[in-house]
C-alpha positions as a Markdown table, in Angstrom:
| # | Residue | x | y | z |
|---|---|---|---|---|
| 1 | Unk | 0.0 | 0.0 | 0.0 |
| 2 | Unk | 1.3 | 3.1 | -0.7 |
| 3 | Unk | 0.2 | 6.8 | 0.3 |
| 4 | Unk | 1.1 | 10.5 | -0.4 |
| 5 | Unk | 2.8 | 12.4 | 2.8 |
| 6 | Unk | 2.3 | 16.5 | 3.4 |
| 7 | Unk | 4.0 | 18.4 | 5.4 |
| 8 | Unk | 3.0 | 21.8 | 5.5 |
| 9 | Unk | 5.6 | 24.9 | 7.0 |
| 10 | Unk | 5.0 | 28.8 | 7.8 |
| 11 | Unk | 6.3 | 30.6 | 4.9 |
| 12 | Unk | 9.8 | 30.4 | 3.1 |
| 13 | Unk | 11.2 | 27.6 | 1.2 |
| 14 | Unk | 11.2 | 24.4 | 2.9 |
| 15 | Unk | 13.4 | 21.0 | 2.3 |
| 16 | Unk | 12.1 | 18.2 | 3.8 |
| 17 | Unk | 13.7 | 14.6 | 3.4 |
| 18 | Unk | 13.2 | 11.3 | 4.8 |
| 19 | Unk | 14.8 | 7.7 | 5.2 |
| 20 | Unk | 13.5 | 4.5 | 3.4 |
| 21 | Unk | 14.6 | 1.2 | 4.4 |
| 22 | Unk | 18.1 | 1.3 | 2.4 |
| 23 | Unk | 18.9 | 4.2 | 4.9 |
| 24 | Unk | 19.5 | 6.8 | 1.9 |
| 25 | Unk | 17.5 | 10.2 | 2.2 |
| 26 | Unk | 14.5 | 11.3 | -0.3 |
| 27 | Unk | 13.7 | 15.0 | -0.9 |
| 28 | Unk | 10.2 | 16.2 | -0.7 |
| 29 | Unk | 8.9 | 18.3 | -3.3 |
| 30 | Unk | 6.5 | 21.6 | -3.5 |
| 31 | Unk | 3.0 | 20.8 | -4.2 |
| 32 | Unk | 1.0 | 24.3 | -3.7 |
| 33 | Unk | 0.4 | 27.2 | -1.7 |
| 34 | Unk | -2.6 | 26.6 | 0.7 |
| 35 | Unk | -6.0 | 28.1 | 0.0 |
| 36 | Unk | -7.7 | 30.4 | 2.7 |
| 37 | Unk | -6.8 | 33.7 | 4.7 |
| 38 | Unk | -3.5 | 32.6 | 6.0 |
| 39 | Unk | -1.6 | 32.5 | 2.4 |
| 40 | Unk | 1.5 | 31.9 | 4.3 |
| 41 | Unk | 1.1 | 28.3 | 4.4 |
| 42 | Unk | 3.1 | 26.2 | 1.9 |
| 43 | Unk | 2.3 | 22.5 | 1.4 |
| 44 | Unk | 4.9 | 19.9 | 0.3 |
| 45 | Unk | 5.2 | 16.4 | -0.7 |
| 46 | Unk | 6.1 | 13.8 | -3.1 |
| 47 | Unk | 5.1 | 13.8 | -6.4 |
| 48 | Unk | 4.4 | 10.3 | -6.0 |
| 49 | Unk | 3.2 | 7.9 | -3.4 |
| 50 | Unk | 5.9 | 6.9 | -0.9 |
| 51 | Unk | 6.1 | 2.9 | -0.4 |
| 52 | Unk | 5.2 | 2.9 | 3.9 |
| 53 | Unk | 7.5 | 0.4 | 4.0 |
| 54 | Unk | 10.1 | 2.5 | 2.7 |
| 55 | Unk | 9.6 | 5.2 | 5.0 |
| 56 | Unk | 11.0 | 5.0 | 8.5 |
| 57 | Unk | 12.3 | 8.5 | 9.6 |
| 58 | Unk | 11.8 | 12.2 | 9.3 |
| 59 | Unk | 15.6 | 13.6 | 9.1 |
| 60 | Unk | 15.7 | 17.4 | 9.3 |
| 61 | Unk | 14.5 | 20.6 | 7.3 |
| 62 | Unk | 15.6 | 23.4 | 5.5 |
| 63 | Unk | 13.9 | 26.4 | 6.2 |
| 64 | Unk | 15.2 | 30.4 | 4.2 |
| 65 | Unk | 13.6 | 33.4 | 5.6 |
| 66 | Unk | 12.3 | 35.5 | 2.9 |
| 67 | Unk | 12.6 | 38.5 | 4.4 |
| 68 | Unk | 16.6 | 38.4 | 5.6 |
| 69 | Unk | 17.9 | 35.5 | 3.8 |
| 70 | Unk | 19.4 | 33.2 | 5.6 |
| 71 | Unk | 19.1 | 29.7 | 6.1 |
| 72 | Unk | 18.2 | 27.5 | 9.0 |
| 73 | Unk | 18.4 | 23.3 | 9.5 |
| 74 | Unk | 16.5 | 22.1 | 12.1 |
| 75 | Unk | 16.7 | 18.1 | 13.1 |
| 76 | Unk | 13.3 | 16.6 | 13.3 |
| 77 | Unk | 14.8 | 12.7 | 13.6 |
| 78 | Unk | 11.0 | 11.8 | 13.5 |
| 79 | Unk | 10.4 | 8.0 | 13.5 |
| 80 | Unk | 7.5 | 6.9 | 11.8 |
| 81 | Unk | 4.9 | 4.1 | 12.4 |
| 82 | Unk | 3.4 | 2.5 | 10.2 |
| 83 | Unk | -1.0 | 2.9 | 10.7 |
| 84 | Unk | -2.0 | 0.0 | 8.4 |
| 85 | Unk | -2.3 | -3.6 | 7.7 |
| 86 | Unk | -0.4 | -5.2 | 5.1 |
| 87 | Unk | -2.1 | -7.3 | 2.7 |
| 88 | Unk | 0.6 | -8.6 | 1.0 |
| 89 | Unk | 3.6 | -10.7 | 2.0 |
| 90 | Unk | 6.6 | -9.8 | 3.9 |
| 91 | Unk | 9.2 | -8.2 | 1.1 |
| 92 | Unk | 11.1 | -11.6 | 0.1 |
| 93 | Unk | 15.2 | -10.7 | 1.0 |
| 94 | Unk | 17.5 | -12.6 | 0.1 |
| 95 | Unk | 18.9 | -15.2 | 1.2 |
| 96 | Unk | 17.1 | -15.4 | 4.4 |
| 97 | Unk | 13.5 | -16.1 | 1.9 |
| 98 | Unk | 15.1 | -18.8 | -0.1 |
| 99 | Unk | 12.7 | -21.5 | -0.9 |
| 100 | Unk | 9.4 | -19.5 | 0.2 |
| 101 | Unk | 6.3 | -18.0 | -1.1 |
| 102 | Unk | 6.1 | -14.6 | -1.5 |
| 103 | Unk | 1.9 | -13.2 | -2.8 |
| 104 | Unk | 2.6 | -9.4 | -4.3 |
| 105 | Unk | -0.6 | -6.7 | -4.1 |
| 106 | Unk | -2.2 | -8.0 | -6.9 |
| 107 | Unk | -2.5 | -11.5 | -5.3 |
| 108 | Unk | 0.2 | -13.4 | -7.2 |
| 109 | Unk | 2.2 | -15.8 | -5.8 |
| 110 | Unk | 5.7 | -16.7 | -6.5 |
| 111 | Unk | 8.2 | -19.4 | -5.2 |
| 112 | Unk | 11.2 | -17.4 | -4.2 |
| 113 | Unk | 14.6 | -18.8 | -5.1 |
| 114 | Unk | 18.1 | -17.2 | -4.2 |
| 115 | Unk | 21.2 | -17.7 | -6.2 |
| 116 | Unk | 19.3 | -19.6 | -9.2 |
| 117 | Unk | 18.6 | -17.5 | -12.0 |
| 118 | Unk | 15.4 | -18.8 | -14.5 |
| 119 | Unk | 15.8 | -21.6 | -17.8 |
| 120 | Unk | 13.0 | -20.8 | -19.8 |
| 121 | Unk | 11.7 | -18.9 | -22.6 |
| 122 | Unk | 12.7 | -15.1 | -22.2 |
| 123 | Unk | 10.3 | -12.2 | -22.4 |
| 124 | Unk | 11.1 | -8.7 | -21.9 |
| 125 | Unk | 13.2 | -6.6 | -19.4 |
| 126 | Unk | 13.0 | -3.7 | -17.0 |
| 127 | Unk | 14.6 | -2.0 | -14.2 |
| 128 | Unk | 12.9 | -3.0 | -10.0 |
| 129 | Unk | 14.8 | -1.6 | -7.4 |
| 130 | Unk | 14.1 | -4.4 | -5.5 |
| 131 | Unk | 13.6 | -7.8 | -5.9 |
| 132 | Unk | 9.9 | -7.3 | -5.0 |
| 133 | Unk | 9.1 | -4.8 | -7.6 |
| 134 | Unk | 10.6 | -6.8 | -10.3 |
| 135 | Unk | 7.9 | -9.4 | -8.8 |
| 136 | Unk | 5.5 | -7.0 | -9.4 |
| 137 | Unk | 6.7 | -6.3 | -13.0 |
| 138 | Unk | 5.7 | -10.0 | -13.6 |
| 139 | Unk | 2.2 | -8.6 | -12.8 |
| 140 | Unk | 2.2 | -5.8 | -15.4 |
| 141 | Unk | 3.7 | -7.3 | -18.3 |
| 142 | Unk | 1.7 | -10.1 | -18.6 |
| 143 | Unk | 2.2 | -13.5 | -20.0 |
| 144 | Unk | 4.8 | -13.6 | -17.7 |
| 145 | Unk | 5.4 | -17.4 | -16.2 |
| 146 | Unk | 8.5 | -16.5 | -14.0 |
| 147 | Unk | 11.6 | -13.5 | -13.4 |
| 148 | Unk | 15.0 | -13.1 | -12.7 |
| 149 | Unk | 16.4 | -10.5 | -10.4 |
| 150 | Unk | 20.1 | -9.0 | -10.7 |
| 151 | Unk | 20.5 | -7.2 | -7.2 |
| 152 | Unk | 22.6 | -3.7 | -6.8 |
| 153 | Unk | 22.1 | -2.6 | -10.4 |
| 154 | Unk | 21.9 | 1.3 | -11.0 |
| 155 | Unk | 18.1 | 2.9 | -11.6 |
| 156 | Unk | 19.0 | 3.2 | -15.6 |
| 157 | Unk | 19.8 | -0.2 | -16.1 |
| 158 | Unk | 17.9 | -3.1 | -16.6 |
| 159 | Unk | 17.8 | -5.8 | -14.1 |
| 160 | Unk | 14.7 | -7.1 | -14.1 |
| 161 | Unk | 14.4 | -10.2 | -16.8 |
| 162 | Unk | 10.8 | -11.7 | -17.3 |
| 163 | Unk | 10.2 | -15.4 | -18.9 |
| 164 | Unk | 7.0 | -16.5 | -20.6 |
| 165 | Unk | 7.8 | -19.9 | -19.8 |
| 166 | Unk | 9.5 | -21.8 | -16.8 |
| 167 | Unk | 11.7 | -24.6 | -17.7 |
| 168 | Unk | 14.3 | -25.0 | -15.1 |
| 169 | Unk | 16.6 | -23.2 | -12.5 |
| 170 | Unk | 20.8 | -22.5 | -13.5 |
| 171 | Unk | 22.8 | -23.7 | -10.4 |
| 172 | Unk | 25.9 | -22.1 | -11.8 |
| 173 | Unk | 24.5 | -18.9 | -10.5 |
| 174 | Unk | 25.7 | -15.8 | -9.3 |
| 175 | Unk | 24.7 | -15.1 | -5.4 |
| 176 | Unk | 22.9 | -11.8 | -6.4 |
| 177 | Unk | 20.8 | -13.7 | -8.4 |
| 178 | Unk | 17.0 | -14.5 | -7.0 |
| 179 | Unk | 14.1 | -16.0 | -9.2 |
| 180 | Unk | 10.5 | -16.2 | -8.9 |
| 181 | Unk | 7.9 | -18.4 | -10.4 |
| 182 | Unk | 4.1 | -17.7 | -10.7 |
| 183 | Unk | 2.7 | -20.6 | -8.8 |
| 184 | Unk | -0.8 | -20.0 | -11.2 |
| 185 | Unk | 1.3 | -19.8 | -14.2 |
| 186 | Unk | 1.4 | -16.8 | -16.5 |
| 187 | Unk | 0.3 | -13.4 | -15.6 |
| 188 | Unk | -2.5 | -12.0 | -17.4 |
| 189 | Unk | -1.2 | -8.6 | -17.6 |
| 190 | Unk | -2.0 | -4.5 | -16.3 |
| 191 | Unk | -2.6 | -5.0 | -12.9 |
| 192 | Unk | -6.4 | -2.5 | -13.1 |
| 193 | Unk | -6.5 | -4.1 | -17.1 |
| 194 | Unk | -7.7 | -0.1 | -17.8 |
| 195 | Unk | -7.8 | 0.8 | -21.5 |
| 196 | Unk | -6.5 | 4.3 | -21.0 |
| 197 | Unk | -7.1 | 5.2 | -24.8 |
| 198 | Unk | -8.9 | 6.7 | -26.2 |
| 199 | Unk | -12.0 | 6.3 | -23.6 |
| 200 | Unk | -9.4 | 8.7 | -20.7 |
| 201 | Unk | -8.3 | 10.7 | -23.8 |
| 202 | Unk | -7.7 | 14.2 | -22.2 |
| 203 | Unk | -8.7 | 13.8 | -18.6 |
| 204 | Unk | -7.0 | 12.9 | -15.3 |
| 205 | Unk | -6.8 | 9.1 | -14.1 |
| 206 | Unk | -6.0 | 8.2 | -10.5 |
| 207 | Unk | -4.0 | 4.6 | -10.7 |
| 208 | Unk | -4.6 | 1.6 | -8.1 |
| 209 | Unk | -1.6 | 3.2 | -6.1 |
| 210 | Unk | -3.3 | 6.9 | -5.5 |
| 211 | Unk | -1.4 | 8.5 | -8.0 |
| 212 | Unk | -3.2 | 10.7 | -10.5 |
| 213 | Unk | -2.0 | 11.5 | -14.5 |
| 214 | Unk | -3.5 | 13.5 | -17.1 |
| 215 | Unk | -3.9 | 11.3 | -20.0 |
| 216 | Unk | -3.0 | 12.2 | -23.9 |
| 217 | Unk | -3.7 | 9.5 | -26.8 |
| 218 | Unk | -2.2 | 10.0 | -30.4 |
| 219 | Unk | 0.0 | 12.8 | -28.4 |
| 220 | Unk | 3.5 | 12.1 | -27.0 |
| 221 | Unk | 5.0 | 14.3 | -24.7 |
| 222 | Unk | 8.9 | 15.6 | -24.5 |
| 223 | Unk | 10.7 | 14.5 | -21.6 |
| 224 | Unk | 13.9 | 14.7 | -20.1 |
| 225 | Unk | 16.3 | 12.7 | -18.1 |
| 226 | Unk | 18.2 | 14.2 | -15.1 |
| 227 | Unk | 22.6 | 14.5 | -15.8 |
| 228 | Unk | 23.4 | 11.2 | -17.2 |
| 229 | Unk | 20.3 | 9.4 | -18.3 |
| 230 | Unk | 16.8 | 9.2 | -17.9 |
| 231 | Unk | 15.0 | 9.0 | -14.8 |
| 232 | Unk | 14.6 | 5.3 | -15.0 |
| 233 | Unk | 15.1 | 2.2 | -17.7 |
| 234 | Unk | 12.6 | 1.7 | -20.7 |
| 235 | Unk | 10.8 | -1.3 | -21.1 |
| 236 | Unk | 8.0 | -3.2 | -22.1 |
| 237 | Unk | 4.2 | -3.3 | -20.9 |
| 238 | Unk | 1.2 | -4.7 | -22.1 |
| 239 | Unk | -0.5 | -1.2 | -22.8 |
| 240 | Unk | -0.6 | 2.1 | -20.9 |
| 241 | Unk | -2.2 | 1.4 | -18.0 |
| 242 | Unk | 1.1 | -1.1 | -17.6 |
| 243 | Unk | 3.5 | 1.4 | -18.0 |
| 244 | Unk | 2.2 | 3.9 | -16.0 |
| 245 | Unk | 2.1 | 1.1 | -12.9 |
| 246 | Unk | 6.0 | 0.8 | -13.5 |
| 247 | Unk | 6.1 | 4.3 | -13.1 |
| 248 | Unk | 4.3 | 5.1 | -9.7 |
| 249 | Unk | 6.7 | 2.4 | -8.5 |
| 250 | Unk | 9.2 | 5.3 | -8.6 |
| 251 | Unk | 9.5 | 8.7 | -7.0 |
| 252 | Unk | 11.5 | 9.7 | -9.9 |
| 253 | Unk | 9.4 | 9.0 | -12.9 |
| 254 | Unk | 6.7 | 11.8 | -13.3 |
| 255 | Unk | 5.9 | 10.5 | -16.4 |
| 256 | Unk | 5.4 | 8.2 | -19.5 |
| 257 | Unk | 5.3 | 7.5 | -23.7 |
| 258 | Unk | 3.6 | 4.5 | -24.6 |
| 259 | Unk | 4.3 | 3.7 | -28.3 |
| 260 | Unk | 2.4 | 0.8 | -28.4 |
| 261 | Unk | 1.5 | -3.0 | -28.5 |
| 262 | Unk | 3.2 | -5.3 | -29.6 |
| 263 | Unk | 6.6 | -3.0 | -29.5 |
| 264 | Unk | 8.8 | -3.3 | -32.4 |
| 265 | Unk | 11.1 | -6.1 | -32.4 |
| 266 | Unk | 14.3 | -6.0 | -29.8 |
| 267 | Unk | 13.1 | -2.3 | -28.4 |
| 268 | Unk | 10.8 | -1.0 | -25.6 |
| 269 | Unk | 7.6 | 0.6 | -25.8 |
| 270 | Unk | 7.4 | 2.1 | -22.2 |
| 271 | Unk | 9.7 | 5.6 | -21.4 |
| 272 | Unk | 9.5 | 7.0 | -18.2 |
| 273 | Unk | 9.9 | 10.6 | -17.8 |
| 274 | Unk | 12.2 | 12.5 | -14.8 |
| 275 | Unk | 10.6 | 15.8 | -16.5 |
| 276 | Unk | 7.9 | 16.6 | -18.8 |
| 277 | Unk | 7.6 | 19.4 | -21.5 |
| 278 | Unk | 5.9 | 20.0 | -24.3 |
| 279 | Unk | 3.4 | 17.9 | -26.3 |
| 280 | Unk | 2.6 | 16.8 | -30.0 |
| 281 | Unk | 0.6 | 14.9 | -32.1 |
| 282 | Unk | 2.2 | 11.4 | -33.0 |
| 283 | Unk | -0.5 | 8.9 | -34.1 |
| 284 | Unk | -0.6 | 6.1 | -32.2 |
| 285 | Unk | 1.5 | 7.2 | -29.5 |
| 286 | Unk | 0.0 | 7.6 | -25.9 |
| 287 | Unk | 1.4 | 9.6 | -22.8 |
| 288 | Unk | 0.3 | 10.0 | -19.3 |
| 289 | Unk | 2.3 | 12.4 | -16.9 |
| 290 | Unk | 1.4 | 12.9 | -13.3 |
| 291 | Unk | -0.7 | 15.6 | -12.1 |
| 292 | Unk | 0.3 | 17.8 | -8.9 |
């Protein structure tokens, strides 16, 4: 389950970060100035939902004073508790869930194997920061029988390798190396199964993880990547309901292309966006990019 978080501060311009559970610090972002008589107010957030798993402590602030410019810090060291019930599965971590089962939010459930990477027919390939969310991936691709997880690979490059069938397990593999196999067989694909286009052509869409995107079909939209690359790696989906799950997975995607289904062959049809410009008409392209 995932949620958006506010925070909201008196005046000036605030930074506020937080820990997730690889101990690394997230920056919030600025979502609007408050309505009412006390304009002062300033809320901020993330663009998209944080996973409440993820997020374990408040660290500290940044707070400038308008009026004589100068900056403060303040420590908030925060720890937050968690105010729901999971209704998924424990995160399988290896190699302590070797040779369990782990059910995803969609209600899939795999056998988890550590060190074995998948024999089998291979499908397409995308980028999980964990070895859940590439679980997950199996979800929105569809016809997906079984992955392969390459731990401690950066956000741009692929790592995530789904199979359509499941033959067999490689011993002569690599320790950050876990596997999963649909215990149901092969996925049936976008998690909501939402045809986006054309019936959401030109309105705003709120996704099965609270996030909301305005929806263009024949339009694609420009987007950039931040120093180095884009904001995470391309890939394939099913449609783009699909790709737009893969992107709420991620607090640095704010948005997606979709250039269709099947995708040509040996390419991606699914481009997240760090940024979003302009947008143009491109038959049968599709993009969604979140709304704030």
């Amino acid at each position: 389950m995932l949620y958006n978080l506010l925070y909201v501060y008196d005046r000036g311009v605030v930074t506020l970060y937080f820990n997730n559970g690889s101990d690394s610090s997230i920056q919030f972002g600025y979502i609007e100035t408050a309505s009412g008589s006390n304009n002062n107010w300033e809320i901020w957030g993330t663009f998209n939902p944080v996973p409440v798993g993820d997020l374990t402590e408040f660290l500290y602030l940044y707070y400038e004073a308008t009026d004589t410019n100068e900056t403060y810090s303040q420590t908030l060291d925060l720890e937050v508790a968690s105010t729901f019930t999971e209704t998924c599965s424990p995160a399988p971590v290896c190699p302590a869930s070797n040779n369990t089962q782990y059910t995803d939010f969609a209600g899939t459930t795999y056998n988890v194997k550590c060190g074995l990477q998948i024999t089998g027919g291979n499908s397409y390939m995308a980028h999980a920061d964990t070895f859940a969310k590439c679980l997950e991936y199996c979800d929105i691709v569809g016809g997906c029988a079984a992955v392969t997880y390459l731990d401690g690979e950066a956000s741009t490059d692929t790592n995530c390798f789904s199979y359509s069938t499941f033959s067999s397990y490689n011993s002569n593999s690599a320790t950050n190396v876990y596997s999963g196999v649909a215990v149901n067989g092969a996925t049936t694909g976008s998690i909501s199964n939402v045809a986006l286009c054309p019936g959401s052509n030109q309105t705003t869409i709120t996704d099965n993880m609270g996030v909301s995107y305005f929806i263009g079909c024949d339009q694609t939209i420009q987007g950039f990547g931040p120093p180095g690359g884009q904001a995470l790696a391309s890939t394939v989906t099913t449609d783009l309901d699909g790709c737009v799950q893969y992107c709420s997975d991620y607090y640095t995607c704010v948005g997606v292309v979709f250039s269709g289904y099947p995708p040509a062959k040996g390419s991606e049809n699914c481009y997240p966006q760090f940024s979003t410009g302009a947008v143009s008409y491109q038959a049968g392209t599709q993009y969604a990019s979140v709304s704030t």
